[in-house]
PDBQT receptor file of N, H, CA, C and O in Angstrom, charges set to zero:
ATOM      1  N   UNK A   1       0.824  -1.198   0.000  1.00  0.00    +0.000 N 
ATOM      2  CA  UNK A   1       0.000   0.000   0.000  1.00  0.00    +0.000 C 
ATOM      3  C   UNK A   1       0.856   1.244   0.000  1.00  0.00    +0.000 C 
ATOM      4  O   UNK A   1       1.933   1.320   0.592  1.00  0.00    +0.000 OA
ATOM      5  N   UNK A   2       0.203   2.393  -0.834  1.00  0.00    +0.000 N 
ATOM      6  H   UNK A   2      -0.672   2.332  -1.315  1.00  0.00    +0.000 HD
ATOM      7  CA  UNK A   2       1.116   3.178  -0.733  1.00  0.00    +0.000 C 
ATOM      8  C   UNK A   2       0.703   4.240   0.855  1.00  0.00    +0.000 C 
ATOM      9  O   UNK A   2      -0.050   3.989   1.797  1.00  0.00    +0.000 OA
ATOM     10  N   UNK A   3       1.427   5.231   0.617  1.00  0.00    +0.000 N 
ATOM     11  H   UNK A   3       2.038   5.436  -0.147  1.00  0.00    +0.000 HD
ATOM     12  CA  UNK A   3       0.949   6.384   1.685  1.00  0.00    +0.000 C 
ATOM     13  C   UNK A   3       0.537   7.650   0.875  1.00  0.00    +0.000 C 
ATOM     14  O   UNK A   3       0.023   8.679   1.312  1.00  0.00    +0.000 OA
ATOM     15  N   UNK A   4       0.756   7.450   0.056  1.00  0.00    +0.000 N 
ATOM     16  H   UNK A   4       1.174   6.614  -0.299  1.00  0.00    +0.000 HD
ATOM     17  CA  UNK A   4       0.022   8.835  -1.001  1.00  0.00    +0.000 C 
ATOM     18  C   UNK A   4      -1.971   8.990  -1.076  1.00  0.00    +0.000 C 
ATOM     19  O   UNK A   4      -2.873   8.152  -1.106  1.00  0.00    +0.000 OA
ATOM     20  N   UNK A   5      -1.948  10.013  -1.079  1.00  0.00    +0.000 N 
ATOM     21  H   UNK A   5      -1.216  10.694  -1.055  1.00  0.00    +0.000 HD
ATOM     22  CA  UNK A   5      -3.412  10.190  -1.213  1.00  0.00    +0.000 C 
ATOM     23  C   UNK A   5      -4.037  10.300  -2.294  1.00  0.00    +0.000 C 
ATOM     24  O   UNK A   5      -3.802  10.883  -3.352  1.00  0.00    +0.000 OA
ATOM     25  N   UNK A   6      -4.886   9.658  -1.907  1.00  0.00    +0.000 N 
ATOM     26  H   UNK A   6      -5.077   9.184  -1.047  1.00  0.00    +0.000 HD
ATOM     27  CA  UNK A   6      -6.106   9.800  -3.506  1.00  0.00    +0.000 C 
ATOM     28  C   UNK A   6      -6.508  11.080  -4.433  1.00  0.00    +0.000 C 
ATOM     29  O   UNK A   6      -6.509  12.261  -4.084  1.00  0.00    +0.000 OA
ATOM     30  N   UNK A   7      -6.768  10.665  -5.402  1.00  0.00    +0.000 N 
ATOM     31  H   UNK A   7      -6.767   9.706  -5.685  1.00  0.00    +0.000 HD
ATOM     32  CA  UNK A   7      -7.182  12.323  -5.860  1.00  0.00    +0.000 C 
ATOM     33  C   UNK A   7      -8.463  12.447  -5.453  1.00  0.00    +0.000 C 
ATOM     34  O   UNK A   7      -8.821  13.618  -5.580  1.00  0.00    +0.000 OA
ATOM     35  N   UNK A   8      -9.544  11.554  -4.898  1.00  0.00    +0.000 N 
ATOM     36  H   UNK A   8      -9.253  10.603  -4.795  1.00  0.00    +0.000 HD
ATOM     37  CA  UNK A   8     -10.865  12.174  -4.470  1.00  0.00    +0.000 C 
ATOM     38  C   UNK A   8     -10.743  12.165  -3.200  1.00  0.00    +0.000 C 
ATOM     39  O   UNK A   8     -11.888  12.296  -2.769  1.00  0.00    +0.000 OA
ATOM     40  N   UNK A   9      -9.911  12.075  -2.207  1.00  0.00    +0.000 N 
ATOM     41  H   UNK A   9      -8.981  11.968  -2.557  1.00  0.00    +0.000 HD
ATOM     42  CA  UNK A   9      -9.647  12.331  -0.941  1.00  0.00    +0.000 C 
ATOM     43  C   UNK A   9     -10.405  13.543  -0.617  1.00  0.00    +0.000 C 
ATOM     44  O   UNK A   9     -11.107  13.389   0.383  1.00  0.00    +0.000 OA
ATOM     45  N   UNK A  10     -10.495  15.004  -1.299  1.00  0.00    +0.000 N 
ATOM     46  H   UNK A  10      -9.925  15.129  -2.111  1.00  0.00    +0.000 HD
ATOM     47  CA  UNK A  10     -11.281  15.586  -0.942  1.00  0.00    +0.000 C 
ATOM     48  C   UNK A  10     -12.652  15.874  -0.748  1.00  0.00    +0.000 C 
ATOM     49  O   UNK A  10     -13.319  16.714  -0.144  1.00  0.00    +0.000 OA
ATOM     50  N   UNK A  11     -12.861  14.783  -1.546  1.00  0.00    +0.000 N 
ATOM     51  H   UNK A  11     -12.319  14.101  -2.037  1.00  0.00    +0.000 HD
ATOM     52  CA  UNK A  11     -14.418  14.516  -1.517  1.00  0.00    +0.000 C 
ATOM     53  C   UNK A  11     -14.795  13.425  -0.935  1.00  0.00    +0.000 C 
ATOM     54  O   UNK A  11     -15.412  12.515  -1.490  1.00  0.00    +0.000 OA
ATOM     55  N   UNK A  12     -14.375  13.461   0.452  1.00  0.00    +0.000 N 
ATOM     56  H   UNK A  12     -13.874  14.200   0.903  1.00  0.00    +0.000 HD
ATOM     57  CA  UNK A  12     -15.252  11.767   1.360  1.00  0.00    +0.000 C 
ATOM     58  C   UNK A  12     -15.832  11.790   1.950  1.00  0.00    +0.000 C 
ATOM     59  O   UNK A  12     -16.065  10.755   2.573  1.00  0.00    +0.000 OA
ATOM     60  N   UNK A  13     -16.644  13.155   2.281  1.00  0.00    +0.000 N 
ATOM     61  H   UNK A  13     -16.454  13.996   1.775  1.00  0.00    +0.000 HD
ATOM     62  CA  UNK A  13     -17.685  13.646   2.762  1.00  0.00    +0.000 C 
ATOM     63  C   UNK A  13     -19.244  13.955   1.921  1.00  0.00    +0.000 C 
ATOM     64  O   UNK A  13     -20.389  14.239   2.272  1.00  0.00    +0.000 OA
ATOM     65  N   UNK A  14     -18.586  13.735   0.741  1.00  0.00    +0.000 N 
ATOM     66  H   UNK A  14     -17.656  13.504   0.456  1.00  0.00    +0.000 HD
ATOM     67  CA  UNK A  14     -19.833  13.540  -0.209  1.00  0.00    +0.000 C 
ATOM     68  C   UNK A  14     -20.491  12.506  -0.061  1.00  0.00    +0.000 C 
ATOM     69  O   UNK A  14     -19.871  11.519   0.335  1.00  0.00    +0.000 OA
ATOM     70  N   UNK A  15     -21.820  12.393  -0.303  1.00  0.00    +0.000 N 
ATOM     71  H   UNK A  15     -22.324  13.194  -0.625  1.00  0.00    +0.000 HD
ATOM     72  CA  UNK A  15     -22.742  11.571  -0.346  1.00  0.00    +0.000 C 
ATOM     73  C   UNK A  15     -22.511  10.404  -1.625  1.00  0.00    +0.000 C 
ATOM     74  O   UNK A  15     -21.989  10.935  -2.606  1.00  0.00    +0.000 OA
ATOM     75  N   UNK A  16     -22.773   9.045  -1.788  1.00  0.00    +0.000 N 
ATOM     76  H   UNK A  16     -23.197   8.614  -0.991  1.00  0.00    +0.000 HD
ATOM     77  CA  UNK A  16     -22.945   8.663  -3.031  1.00  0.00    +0.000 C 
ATOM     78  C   UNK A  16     -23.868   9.063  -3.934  1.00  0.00    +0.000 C 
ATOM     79  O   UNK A  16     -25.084   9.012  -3.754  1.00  0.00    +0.000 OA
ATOM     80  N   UNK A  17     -23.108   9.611  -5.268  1.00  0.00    +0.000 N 
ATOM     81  H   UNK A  17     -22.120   9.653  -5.415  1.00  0.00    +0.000 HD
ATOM     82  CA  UNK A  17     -24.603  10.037  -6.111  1.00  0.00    +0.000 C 
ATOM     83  C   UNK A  17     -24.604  11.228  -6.111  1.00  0.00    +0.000 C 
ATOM     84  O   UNK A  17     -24.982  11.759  -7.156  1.00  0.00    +0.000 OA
ATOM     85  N   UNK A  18     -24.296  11.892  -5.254  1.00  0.00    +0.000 N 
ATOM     86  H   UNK A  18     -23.989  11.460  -4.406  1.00  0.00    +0.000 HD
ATOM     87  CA  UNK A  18     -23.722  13.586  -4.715  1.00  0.00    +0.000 C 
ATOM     88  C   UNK A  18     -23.514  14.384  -7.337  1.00  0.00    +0.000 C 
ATOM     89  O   UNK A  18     -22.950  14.204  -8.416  1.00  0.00    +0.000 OA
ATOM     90  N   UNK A  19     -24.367  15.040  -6.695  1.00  0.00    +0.000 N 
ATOM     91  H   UNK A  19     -24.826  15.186  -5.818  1.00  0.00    +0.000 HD
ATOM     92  CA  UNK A  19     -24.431  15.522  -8.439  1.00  0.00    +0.000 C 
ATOM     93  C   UNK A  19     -23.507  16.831  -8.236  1.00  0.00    +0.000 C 
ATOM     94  O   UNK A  19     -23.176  17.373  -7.181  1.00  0.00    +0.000 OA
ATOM     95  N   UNK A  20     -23.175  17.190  -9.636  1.00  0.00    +0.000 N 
ATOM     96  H   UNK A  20     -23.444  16.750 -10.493  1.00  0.00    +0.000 HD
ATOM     97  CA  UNK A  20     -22.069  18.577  -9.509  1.00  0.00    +0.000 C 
ATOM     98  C   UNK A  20     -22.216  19.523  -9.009  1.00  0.00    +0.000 C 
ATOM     99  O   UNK A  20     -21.206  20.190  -8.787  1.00  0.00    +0.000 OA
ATOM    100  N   UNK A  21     -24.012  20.232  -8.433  1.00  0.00    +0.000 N 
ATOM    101  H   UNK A  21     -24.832  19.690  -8.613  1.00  0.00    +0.000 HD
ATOM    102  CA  UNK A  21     -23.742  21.100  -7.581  1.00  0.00    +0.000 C 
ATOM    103  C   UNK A  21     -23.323  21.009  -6.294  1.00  0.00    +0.000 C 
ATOM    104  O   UNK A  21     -22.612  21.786  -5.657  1.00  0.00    +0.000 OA
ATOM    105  N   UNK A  22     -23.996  19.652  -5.866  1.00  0.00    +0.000 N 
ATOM    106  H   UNK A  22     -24.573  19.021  -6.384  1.00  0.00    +0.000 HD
ATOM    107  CA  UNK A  22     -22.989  19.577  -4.273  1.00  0.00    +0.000 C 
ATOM    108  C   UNK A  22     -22.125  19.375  -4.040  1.00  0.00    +0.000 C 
ATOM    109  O   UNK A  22     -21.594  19.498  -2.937  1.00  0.00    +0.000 OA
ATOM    110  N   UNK A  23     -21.345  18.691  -5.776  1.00  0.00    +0.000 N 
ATOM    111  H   UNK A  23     -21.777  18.591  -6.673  1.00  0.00    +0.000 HD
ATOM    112  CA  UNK A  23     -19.658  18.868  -5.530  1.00  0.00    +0.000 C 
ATOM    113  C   UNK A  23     -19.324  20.713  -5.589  1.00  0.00    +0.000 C 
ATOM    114  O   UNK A  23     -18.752  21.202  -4.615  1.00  0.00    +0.000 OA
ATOM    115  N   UNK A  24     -19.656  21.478  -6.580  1.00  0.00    +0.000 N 
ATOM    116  H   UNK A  24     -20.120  21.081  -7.372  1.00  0.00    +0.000 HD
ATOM    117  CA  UNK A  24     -19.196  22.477  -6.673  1.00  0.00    +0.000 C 
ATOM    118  C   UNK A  24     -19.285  23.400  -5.203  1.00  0.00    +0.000 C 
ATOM    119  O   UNK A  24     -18.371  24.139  -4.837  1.00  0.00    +0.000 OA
ATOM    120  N   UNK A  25     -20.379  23.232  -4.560  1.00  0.00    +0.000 N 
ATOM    121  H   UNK A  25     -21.121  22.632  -4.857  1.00  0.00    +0.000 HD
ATOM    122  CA  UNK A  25     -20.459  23.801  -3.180  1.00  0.00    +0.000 C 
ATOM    123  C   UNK A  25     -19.410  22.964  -2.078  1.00  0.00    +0.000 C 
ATOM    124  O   UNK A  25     -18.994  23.339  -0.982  1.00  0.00    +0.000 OA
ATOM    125  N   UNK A  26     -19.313  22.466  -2.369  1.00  0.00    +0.000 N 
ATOM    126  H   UNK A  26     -19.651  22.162  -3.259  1.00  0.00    +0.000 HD
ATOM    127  CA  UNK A  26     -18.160  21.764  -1.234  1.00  0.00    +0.000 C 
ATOM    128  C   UNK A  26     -16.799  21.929  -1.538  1.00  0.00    +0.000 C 
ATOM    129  O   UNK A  26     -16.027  22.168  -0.609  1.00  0.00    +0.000 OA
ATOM    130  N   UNK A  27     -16.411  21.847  -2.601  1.00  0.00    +0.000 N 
ATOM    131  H   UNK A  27     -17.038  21.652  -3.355  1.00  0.00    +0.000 HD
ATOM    132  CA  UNK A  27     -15.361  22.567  -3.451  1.00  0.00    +0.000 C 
ATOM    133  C   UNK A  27     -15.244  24.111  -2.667  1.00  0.00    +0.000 C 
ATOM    134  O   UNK A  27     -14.537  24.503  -1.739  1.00  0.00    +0.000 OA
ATOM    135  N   UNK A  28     -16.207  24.723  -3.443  1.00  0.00    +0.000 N 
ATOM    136  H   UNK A  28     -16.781  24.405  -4.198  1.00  0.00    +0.000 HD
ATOM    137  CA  UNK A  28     -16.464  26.569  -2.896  1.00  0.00    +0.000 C 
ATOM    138  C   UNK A  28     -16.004  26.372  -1.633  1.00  0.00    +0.000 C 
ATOM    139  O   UNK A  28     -14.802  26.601  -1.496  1.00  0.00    +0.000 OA
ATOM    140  N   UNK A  29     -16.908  25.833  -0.168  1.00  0.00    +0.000 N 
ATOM    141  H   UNK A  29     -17.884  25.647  -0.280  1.00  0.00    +0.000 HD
ATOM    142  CA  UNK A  29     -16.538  25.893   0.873  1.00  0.00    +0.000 C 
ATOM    143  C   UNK A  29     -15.372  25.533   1.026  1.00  0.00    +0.000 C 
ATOM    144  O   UNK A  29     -14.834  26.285   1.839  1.00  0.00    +0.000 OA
ATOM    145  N   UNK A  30     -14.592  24.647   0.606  1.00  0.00    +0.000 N 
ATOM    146  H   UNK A  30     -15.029  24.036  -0.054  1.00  0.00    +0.000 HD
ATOM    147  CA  UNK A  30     -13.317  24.335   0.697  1.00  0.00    +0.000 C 
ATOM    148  C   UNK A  30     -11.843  25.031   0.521  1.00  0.00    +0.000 C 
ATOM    149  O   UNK A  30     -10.725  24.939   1.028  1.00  0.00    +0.000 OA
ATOM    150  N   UNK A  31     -12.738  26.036  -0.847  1.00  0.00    +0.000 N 
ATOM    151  H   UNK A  31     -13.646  26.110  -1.258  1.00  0.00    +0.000 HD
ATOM    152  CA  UNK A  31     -11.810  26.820  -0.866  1.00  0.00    +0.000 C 
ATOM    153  C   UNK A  31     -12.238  28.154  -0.267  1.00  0.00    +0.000 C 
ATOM    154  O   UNK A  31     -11.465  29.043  -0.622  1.00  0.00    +0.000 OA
ATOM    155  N   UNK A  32     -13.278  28.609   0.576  1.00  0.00    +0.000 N 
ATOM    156  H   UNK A  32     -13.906  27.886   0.864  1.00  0.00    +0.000 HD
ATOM    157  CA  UNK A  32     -12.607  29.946   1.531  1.00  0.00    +0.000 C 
ATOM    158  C   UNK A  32     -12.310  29.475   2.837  1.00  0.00    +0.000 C 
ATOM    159  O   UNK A  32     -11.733  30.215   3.635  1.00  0.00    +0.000 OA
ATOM    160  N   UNK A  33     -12.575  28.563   3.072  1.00  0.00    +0.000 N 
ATOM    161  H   UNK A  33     -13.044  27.962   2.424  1.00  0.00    +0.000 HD
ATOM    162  CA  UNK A  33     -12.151  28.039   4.640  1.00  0.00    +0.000 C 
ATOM    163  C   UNK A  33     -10.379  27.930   4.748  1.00  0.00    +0.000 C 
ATOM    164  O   UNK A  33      -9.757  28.171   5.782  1.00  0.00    +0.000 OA
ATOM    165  N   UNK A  34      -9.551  27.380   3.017  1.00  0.00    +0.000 N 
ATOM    166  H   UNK A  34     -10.056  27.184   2.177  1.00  0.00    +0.000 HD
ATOM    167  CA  UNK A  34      -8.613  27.560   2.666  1.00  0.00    +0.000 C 
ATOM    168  C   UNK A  34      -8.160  29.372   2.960  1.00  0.00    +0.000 C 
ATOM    169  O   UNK A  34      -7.686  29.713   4.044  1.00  0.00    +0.000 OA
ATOM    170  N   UNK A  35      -8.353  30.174   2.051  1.00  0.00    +0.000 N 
ATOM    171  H   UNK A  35      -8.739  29.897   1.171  1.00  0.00    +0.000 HD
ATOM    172  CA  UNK A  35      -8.180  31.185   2.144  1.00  0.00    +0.000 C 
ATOM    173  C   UNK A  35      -8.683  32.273   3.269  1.00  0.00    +0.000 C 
ATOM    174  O   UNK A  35      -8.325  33.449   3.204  1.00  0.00    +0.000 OA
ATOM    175  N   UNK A  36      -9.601  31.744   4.373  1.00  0.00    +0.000 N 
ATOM    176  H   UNK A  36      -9.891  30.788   4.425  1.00  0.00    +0.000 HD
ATOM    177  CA  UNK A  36      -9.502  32.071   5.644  1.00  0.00    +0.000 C 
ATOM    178  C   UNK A  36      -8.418  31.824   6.561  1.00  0.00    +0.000 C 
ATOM    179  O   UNK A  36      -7.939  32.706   7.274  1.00  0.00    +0.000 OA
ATOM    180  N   UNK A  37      -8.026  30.608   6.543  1.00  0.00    +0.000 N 
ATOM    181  H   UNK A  37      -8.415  29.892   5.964  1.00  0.00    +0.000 HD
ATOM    182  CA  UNK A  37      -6.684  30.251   7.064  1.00  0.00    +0.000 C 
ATOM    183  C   UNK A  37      -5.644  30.606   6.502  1.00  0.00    +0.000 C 
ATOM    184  O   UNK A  37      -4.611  30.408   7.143  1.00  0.00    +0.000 OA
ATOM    185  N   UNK A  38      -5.546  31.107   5.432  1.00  0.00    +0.000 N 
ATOM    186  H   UNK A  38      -6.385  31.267   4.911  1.00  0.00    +0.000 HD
ATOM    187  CA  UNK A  38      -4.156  31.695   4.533  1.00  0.00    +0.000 C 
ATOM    188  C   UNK A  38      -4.161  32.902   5.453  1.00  0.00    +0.000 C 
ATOM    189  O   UNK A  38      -3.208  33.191   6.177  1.00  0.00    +0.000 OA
ATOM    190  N   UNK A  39      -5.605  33.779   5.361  1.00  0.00    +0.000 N 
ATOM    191  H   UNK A  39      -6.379  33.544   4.774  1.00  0.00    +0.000 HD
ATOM    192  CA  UNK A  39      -5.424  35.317   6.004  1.00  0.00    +0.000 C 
ATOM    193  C   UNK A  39      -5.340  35.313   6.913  1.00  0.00    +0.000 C 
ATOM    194  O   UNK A  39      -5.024  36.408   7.378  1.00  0.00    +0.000 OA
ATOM    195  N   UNK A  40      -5.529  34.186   7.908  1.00  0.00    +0.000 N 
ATOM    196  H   UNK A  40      -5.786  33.297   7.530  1.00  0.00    +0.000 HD
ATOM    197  CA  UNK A  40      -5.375  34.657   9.940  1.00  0.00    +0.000 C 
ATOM    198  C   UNK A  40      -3.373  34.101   9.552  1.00  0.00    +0.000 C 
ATOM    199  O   UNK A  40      -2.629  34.147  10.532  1.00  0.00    +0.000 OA
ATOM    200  N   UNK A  41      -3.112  33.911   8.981  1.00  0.00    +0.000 N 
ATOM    201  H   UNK A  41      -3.716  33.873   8.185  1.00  0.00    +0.000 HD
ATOM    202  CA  UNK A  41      -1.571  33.397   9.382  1.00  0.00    +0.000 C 
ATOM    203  C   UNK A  41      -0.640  34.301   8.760  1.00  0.00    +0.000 C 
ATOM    204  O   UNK A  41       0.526  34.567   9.050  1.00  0.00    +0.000 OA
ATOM    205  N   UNK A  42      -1.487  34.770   7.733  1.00  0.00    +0.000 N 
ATOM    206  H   UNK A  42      -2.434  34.554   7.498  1.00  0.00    +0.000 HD
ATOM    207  CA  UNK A  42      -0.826  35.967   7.279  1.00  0.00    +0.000 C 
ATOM    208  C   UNK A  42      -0.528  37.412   8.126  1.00  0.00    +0.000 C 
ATOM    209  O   UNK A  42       0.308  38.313   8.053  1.00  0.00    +0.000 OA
ATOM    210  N   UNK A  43      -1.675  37.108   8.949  1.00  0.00    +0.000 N 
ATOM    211  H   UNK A  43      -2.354  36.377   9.008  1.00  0.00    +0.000 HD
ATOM    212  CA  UNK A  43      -1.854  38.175  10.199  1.00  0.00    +0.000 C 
ATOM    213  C   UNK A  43      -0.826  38.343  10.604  1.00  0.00    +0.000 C 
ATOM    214  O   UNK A  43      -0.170  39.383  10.550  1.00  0.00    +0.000 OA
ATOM    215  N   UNK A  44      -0.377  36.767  11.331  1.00  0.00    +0.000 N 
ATOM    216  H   UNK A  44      -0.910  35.922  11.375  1.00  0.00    +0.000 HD
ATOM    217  CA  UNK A  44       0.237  36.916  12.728  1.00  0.00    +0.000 C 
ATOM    218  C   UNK A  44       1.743  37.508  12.620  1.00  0.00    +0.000 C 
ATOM    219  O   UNK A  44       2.405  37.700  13.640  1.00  0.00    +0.000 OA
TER     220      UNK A  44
């Protein structure tokens, strides 16, 4: 087995069946929760 991660690793919180808008919204959320944490560290 390796130790590398999957490419849908980010999506294992999706539902099965999950259609492209609830990927695209989980995506979205994913990426400002990203760029929330970019800006508090950028703060400090």
């Amino acid at each position: 087995m390796s130790n590398s991660t999957r490419d849908d690793d980010h999506l294992h919180d999706l539902e099965d069946g999950a259609g492209c808008t609830e990927i695209w919204e989980k995506l979205s959320e994913q990426r400002e929760e990203a760029a929330q944490t970019t800006d508090r560290s950028q703060d400090d």
